[in-house]
Backbone bond lengths (Angstrom), bond angles and torsions (degrees), N, CA, C in turn:
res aa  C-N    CA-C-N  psi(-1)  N-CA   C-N-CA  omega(-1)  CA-C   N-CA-C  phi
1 X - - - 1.451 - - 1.529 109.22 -
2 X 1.130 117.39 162.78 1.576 134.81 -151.40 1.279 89.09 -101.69
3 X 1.594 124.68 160.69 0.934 142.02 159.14 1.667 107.50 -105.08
4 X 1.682 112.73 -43.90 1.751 110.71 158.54 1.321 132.06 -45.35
5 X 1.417 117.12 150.62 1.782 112.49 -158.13 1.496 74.77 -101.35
6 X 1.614 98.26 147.14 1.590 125.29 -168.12 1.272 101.47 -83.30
7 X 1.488 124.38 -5.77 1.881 108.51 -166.92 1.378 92.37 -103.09
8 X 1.735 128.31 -28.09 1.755 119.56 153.28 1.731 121.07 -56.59
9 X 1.050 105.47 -37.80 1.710 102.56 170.23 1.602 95.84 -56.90
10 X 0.879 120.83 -63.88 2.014 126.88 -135.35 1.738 77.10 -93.01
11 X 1.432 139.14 3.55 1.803 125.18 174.41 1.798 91.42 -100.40
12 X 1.315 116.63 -45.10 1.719 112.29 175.86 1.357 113.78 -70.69
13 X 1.316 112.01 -33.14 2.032 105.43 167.65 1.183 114.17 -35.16
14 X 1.546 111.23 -72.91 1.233 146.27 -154.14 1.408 94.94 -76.38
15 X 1.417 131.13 -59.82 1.613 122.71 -176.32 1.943 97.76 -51.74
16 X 0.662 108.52 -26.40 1.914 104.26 -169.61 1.309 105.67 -99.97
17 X 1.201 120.01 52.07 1.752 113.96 -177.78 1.305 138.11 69.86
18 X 1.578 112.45 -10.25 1.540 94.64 178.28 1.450 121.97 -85.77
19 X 0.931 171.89 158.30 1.229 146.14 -90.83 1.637 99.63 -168.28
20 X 1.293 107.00 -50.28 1.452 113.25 173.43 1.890 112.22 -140.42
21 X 0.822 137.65 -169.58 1.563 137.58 175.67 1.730 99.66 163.53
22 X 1.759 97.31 135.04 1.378 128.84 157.55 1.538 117.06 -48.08
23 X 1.487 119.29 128.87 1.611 91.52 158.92 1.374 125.61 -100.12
24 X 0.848 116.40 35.55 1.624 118.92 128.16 1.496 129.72 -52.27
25 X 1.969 103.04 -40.97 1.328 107.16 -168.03 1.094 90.74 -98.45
26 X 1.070 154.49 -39.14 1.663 138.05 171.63 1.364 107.64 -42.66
27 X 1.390 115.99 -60.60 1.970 106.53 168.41 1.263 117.96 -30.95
28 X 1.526 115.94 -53.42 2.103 113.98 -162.78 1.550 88.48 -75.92
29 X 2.031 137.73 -31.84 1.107 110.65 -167.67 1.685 107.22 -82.87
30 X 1.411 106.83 -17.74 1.772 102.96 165.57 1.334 122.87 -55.70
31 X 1.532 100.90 -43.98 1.699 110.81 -170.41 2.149 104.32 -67.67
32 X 1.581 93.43 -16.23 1.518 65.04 -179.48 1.414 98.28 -134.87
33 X 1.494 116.26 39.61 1.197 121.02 134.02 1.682 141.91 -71.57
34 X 1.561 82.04 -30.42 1.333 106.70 -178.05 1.704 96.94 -89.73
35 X 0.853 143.77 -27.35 1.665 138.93 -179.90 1.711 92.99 -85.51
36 X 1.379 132.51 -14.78 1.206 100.50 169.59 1.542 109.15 -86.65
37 X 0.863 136.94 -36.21 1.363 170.49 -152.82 2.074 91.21 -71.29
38 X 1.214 100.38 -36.09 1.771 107.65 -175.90 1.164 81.24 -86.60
39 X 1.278 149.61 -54.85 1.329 136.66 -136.26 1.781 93.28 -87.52
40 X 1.077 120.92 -27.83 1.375 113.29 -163.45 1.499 102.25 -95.98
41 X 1.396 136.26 -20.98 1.292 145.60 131.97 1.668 119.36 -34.17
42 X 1.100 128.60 -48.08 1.083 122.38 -160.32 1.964 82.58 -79.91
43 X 1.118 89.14 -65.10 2.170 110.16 -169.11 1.532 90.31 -31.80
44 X 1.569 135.25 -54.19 0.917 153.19 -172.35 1.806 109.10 -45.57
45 X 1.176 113.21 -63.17 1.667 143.80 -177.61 1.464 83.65 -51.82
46 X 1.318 116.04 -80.96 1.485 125.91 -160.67 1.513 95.67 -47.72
47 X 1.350 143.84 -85.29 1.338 145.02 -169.23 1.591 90.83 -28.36
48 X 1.325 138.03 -75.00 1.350 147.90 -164.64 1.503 94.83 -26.52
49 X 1.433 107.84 -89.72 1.135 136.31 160.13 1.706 126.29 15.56
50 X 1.699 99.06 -65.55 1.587 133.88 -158.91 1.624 100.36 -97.15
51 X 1.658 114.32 -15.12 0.949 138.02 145.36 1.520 153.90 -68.34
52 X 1.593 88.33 -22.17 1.902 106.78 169.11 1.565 104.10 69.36
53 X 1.675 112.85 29.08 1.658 99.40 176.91 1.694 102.96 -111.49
54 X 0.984 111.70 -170.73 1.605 125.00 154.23 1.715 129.76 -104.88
55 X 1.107 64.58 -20.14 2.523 76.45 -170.99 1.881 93.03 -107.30
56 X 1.111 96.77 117.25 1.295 106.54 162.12 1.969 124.64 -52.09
57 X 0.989 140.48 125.21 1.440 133.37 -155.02 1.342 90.19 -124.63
58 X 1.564 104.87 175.43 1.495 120.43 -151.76 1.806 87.52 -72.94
59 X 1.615 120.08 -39.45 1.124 115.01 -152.36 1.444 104.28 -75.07
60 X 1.259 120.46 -23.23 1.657 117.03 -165.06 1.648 96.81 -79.03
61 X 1.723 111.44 -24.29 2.092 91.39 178.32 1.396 103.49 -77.79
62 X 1.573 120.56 -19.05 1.626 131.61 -175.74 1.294 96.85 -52.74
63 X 1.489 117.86 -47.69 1.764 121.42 -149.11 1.342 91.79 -76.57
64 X 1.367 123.32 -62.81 1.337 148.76 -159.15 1.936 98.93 -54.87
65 X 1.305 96.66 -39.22 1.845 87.75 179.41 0.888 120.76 -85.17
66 X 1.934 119.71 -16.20 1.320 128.67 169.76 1.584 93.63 -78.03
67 X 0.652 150.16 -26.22 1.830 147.20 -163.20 1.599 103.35 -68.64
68 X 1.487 98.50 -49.63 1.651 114.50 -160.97 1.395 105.89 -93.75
69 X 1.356 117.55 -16.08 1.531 116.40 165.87 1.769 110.63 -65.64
70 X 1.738 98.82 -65.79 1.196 135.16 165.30 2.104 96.92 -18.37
71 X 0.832 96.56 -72.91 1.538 122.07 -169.79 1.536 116.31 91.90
72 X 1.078 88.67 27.21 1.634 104.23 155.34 1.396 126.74 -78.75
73 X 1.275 116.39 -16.87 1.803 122.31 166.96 1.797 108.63 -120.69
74 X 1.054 120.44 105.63 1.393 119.68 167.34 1.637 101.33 -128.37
């Protein structure tokens, strides 16, 4: 289960073309909104990290989304 509120999932569905959706399927696209969202957190930490800071900076979610695009961070 999601920690994201399902009526922002099912407002970005719907703003991007899908036309209609189950909520069921708004749940699985929450559930893996939120698992990308960990992955880009964690990728995020690590850049911080490999960096010697404390505050996460714009560039370490930059790296981290290139990582997980990349598929170099899963």
């Amino acid at each position: 289960m999601s920690d994201l509120p399902n009526a922002a999932i099912k407002r970005i569905l719907l703003a991007n073309g899908v036309p209609r959706i189950s909520a069921s399927s708004v749940g699985i696209a929450a559930d893996a909104a939120q698992d990308f969202l960990v992955k880009l957190a964690k990728g995020a930490v690590e850049n911080m990290n490999a960096a010697k800071r404390k505050t996460v900076m714009d560039e370490d979610i930059q790296a981290a989304k290139a990582a997980i695009s990349s598929g170099r961070l899963f």
